[in-house]
Structures are given as structure tokens and as C-alpha cells.
DRENZA-390825 format. One record per residue (C-alpha): residue in three letters; x, y, z. Coordinates in pm, whole numbers. Example, Ala and Ser with C-alpha at 12.3 -4.5 7.8 and 13.67 -1.06 7.14 Angstrom:
residues 2
+--------+--------+--------+--------+
: residu :     xx :     yy :     zz :
+--------+--------+--------+--------+
:    ALA :   1230 :   -450 :    780 :
:    SER :   1367 :   -106 :    714 :
+--------+--------+--------+--------+
This chain:
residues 205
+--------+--------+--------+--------+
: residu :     xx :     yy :     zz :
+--------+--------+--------+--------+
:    UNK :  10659 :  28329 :   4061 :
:    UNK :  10454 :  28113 :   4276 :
:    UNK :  10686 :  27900 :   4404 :
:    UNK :  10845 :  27899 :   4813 :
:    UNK :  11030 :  27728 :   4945 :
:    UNK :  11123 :  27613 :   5351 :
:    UNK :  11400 :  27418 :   5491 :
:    UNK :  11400 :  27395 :   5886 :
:    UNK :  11638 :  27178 :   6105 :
:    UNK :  11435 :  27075 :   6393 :
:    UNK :  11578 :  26904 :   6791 :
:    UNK :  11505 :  26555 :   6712 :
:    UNK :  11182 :  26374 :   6836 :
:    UNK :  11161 :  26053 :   7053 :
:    UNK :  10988 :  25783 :   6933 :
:    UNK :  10674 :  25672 :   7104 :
:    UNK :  10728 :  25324 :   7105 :
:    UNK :  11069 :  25238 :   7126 :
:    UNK :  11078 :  25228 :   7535 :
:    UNK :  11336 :  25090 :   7765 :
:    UNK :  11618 :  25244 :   7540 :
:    UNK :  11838 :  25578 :   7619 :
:    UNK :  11738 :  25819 :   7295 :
:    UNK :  12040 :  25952 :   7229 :
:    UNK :  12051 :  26300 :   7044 :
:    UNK :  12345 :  26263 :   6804 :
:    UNK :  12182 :  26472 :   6494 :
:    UNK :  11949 :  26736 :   6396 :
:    UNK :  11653 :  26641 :   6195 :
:    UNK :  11556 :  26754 :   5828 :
:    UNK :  11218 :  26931 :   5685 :
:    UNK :  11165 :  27063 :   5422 :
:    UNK :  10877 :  27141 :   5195 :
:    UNK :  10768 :  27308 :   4842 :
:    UNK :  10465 :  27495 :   4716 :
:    UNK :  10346 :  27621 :   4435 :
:    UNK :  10035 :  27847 :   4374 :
:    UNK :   9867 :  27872 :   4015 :
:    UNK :   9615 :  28160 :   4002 :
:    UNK :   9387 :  28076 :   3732 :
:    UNK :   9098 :  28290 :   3705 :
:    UNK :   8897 :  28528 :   3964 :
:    UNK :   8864 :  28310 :   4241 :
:    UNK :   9010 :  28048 :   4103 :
:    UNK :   9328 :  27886 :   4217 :
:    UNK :   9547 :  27544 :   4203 :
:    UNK :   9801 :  27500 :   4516 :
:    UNK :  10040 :  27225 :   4517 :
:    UNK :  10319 :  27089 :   4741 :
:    UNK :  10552 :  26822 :   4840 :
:    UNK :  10767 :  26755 :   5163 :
:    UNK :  11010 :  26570 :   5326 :
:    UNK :  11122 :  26463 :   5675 :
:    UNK :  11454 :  26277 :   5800 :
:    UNK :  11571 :  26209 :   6084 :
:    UNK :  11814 :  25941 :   6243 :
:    UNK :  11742 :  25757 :   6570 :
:    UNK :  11991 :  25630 :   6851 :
:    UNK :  11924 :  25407 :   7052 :
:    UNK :  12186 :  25287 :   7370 :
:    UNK :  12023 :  24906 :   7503 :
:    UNK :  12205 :  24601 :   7727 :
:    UNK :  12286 :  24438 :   7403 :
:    UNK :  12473 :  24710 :   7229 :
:    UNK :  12303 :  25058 :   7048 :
:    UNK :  12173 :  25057 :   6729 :
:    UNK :  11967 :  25326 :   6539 :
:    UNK :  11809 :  25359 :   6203 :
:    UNK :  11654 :  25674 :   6053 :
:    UNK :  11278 :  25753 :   5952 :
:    UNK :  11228 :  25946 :   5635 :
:    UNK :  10876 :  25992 :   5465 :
:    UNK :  10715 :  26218 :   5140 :
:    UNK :  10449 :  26360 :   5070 :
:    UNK :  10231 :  26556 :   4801 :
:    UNK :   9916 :  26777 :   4837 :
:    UNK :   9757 :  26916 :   4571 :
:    UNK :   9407 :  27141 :   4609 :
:    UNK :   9125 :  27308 :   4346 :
:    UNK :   8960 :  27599 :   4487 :
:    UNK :   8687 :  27741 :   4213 :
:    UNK :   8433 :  27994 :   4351 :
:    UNK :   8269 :  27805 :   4650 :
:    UNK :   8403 :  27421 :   4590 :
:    UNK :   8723 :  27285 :   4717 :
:    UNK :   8857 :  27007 :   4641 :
:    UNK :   9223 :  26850 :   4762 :
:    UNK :   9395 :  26552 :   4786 :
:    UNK :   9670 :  26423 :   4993 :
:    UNK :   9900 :  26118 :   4992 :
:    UNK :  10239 :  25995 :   5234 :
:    UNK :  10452 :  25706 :   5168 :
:    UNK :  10720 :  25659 :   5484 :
:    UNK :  10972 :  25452 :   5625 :
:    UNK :  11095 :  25408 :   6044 :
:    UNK :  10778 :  25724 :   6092 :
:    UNK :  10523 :  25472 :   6206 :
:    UNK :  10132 :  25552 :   6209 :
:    UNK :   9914 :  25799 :   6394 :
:    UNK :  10154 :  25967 :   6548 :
:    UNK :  10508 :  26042 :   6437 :
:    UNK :  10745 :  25797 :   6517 :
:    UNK :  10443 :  25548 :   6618 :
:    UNK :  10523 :  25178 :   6548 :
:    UNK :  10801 :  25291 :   6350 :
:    UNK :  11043 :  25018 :   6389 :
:    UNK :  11099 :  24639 :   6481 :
:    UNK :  11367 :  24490 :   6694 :
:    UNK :  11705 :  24681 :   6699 :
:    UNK :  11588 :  24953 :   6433 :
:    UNK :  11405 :  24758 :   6193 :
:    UNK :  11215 :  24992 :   6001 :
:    UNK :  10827 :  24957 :   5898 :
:    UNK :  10695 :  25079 :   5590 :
:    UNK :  10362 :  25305 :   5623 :
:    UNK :  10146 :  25502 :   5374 :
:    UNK :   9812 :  25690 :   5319 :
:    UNK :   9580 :  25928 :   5189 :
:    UNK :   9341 :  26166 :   5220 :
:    UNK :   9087 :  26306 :   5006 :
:    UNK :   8779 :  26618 :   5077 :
:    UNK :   8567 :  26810 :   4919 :
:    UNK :   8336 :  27097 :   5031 :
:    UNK :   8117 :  27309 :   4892 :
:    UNK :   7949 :  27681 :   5006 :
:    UNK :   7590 :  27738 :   4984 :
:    UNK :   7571 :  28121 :   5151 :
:    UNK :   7681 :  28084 :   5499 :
:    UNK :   7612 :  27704 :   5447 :
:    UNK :   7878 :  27475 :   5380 :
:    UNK :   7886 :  27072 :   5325 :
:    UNK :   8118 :  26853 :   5341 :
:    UNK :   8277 :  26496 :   5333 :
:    UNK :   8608 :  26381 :   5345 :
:    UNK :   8809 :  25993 :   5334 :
:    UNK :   9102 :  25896 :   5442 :
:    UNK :   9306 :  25530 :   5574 :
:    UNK :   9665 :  25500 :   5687 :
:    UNK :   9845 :  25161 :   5625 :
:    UNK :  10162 :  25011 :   5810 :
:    UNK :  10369 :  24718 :   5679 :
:    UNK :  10587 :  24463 :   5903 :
:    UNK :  10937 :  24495 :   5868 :
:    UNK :  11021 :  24157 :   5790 :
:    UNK :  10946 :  23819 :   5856 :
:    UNK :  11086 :  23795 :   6201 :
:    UNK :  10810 :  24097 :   6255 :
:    UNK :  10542 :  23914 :   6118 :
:    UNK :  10612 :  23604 :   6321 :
:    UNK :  10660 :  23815 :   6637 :
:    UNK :  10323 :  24069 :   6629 :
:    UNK :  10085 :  23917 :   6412 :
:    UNK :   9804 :  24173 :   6631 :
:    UNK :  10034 :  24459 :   6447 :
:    UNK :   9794 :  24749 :   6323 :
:    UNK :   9719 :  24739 :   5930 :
:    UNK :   9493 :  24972 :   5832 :
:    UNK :   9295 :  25313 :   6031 :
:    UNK :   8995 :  25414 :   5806 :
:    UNK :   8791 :  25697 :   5878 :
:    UNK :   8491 :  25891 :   5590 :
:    UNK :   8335 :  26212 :   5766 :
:    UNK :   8040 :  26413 :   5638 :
:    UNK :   7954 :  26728 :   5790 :
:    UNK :   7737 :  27081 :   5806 :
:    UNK :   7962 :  27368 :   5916 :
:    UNK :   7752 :  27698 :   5901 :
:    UNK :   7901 :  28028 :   5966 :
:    UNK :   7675 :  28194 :   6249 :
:    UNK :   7912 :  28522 :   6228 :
:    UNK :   8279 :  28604 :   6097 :
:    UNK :   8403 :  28402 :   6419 :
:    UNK :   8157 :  28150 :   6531 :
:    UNK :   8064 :  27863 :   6331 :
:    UNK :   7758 :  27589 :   6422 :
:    UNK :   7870 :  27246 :   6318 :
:    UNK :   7670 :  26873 :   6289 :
:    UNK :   7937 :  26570 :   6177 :
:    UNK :   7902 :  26217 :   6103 :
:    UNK :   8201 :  25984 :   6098 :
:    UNK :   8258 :  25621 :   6084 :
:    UNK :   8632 :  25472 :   6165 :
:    UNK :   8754 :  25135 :   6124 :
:    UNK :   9108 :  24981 :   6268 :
:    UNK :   9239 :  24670 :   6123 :
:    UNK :   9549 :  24462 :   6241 :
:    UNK :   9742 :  24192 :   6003 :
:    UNK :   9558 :  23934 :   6174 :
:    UNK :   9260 :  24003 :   6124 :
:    UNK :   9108 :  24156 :   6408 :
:    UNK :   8974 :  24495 :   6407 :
:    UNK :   8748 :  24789 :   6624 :
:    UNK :   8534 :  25028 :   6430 :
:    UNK :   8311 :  25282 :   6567 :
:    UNK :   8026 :  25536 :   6398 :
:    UNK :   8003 :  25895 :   6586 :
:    UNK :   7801 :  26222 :   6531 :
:    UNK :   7926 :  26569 :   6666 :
:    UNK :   7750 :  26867 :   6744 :
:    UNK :   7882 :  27172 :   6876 :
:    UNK :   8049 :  27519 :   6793 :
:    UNK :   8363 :  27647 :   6689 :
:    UNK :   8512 :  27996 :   6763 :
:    UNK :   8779 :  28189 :   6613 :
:    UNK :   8939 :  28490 :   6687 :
+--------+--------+--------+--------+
């Protein structure tokens, strides 16, 4: 009726950032995920999920192991009607980190950081033409106060709004032109930010 479901159990993955430490394997981790598809008219449709992921780290140090575990959510929901799309996309986390799984996840001996985000797009066809522009930012919380006091240079905020022309040459090969600017914040204040343009091609097959 729409609905499907998917549960996998997965060999655990190291964290990035947690160096120096044996990662001990003790436990599987946990995804799973939900969808649900609403045809509504010719060429008109509504898709939605939700999903989870948990899984513990262990951690064997000189001072004694310790491990905590990283579990985040999330929900996607996107509105396809003739040639527009439209979706948006949001994560709330805790011990996952940012950018990349398991990232800045934790402080001290398993101290977990609290991160969440967004995304949001929209595109639209014009014959083999289509535009676009999309916005999304990633945040990440300290731990505690012993975290704040000890990396006050800890990232708070990625940023990044694209706009782009994707045209479909042929079936496979698609021209594209893209515009981007990204900005990086940490707690303190400092930051990087950066505008870019992209040309090239893109071929499927």
C-alpha cells in the first residue's frame, strides 16, 4: 500500500576523530528506515520517509575504556508535480558528529555532541532544460561545559546555497553550469567561506 520498510545490521564504523584509542568491535550497528509513496494524480506524486541509525562505540585508552553510542533521525519528504520538484530534508543526532559520520562526535571519554541540519531544493524542467537551487547548513553543539572551555575553535555551523543549469544533451550526457557559496563557522567566532562556479559534464550509463 505504499509503504516499505528496511532494517539492516551493519559492521560498525570507526570514528574519525577519536584517535589514539583501540576501537573495539563489541556490537553490530542499527539502520533502519521507512517510506511511503502517495500517488496523487498523473505525474503527480508525494514520497516521504524517516530513518534511524545506532550504534555503540568502544573505546580501550591508558586511563581505562569507555564508550558511548551515536544515534541520529531523520525525515525527508518530496513533491514531484509534472516538471517541479520540490523536497525537504532535516537530521537531529547525537555522538554522529558533522560532515562525515562519526566526525566530531564526541568529547573527552565519550562525551557526546549534539548536531542537526537541513536541506531544502527545488528544480524545475523547461524541455531538456532544467534549473535549479538548493540550501542547506549543518550545526554541532559542545557537549558540555568542560567542551566549551577546552575547544572554543569547535565548528558551529557549514552553510552552503547552490544554483545551477543542468541540461540534458542526450538520455546519458548532461551539460551542467553551478554557482555555490559555502560558509564555516566555529563557536568562537571565526569562520572560512568561499564562492565557486562549476562547469563541466556528467555521464550516465
Amino acid at each position: 500500500s505504499g509503504f516499505n520498510l528496511t532494517i539492516g545490521i551493519f559492521d560498525p564504523i570507526n570514528s574519525l576523530t577519536d584517535t589514539g584509542a583501540t576501537q573495539a568491535k563489541k556490537a553490530p550497528g542499527v539502520h533502519g528506515k521507512l517510506t511511503y509513496t502517495l500517488p496523487l494524480s498523473e505525474g503527480t506524486k508525494l514520497y516521504l520517509s524517516a530513518a534511524f541509525i545506532t550504534q555503540k562505540q568502544n573505546y580501550e585508552v591508558p586511563t581505562g575504556p569507555y564508550n558511548y553510542t551515536g544515534t541520529g533521525e531523520d525525515v525527508f519528504a518530496k513533491f514531484d508535480m509534472q516538471n517541479l520538484e520540490v523536497f525537504g530534508y532535516y537530521y537531529h543526532a547525537e555522538g554522529l558528529g558533522t560532515t562525515a559520520l562519526f566526525n566530531l562526535g564526541a568529547f573527552g571519554l565519550g562525551q557526546r555532541r549534539t548536531s542537526n541540519g537541513y536541506l531544502a531544493q527545488v528544480t524545475y524542467k523547461i524541455g531538456a532544460l532544467k534549473l535549479g537551487a538548493n540550501y542547506g547548513e549543518s550545526k554541532l553543539d559542545f557537549a558540555n561545559a568542560a567542551d566549551r572551555t577546552a575547544n572554543p575553535t569547535l565548528v558551529s555551523s557549514n552553510r552552503k546555497a547552490t544554483v545551477g543549469l543542468y541540461y540534458s544533451l542526450t538520455k546519458n550526457l548532461t551539460l551542467l553550469a553551478e554557482g555555490s557559496r559555502v560558509k564555516s563557522e566555529a563557536h568562537a567566532g571565526g569562520g572560512n567561506d568561499a564562492t565557486t562556479i562549476n562547469a563541466g559534464a556528467f555521464l550516465s550509463f
